[in-house]
N, C-alpha and C positions, 0 to 999 in steps of 0.2 A: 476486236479487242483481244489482245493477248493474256493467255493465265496470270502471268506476274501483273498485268495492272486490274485484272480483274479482280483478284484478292487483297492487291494496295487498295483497292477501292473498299472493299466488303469488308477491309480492318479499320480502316476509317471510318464507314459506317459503324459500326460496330460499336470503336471506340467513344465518339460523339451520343449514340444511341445510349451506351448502358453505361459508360465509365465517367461522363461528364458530368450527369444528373447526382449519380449515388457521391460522390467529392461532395459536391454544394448540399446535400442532405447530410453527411457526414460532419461536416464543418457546423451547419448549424445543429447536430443533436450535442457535438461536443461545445457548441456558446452555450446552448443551455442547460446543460452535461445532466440531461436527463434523453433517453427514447421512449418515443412512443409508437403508436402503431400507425398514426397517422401516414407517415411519411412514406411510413410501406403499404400504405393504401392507397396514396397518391401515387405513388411510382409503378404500383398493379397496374391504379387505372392509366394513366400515360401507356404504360407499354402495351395494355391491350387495345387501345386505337390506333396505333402502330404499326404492332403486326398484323392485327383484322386488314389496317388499309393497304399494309404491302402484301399482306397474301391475295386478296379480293383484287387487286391491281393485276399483280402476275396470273392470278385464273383467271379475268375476263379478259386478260391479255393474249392468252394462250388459246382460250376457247374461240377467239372472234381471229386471230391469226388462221387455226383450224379449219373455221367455217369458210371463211376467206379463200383458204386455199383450195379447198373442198369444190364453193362454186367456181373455184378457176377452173380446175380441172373437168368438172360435168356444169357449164350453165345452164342445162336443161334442171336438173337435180336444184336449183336455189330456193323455190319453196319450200320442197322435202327439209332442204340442209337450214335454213332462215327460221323454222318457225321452234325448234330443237333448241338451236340455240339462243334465241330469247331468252326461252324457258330456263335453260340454264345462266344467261347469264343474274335471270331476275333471281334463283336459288343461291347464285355465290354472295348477290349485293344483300340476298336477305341474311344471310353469315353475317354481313361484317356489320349490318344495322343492328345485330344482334348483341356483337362484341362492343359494340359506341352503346346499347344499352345499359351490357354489364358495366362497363365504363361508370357512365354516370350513378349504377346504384353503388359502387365505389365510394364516386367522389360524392354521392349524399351520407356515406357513413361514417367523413369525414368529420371531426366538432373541432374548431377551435375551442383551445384553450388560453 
């Protein structure tokens, strides 16, 4: 994949990710032309299950590519290199269950009004 469609890609992401949401939350604080803090607790918690799940994605990506490669290189070595990396991938997944928890104590501090 070439730079210029990698970055068409990551500004579209981008745009979709942070500039669609905050429009439709804007539109409604001006119908009911008051803000609260809601909306920006909602939009906290959305964006930190997000990126918890695309960082957690690209490091078990990256770390299970590594080990991958690792017992390519030595197959004698794939216990040593296998049991490492478990460990780390169970440390990255415990991240991102971490950030889906702050998530929800977010959206529990949410009230309708």
């Amino acid at each position: 994949m070439s730079r210029k469609s990698k970055l068409s890609v990551f500004l579209a992401t981008f745009a979709a990710t942070f500039l669609v949401p905050a429009l439709a939350l804007a539109q409604q604080a001006a119908a009911s032309n008051k803000f609260d803090s809601n909306s920006g607790l909602a939009m906290a918690a959305g964006i930190a299950i997000g990126v918890a799940a695309l960082g957690g994605g690209l490091g078990q990506g990256r770390a299970a590519a590594a080990a991958l490669e690792g017992i390519s290189r030595n197959p004698g070595a794939a216990a040593r290199i296998q049991t490492p990396m478990i460990l780390g991938l169970a440390l990255i997944e415990s991240l991102v269950l971490f950030a889906f928890v702050v998530a929800f104590l977010l959206q529990g501090k949410i009230v309708n009004i």
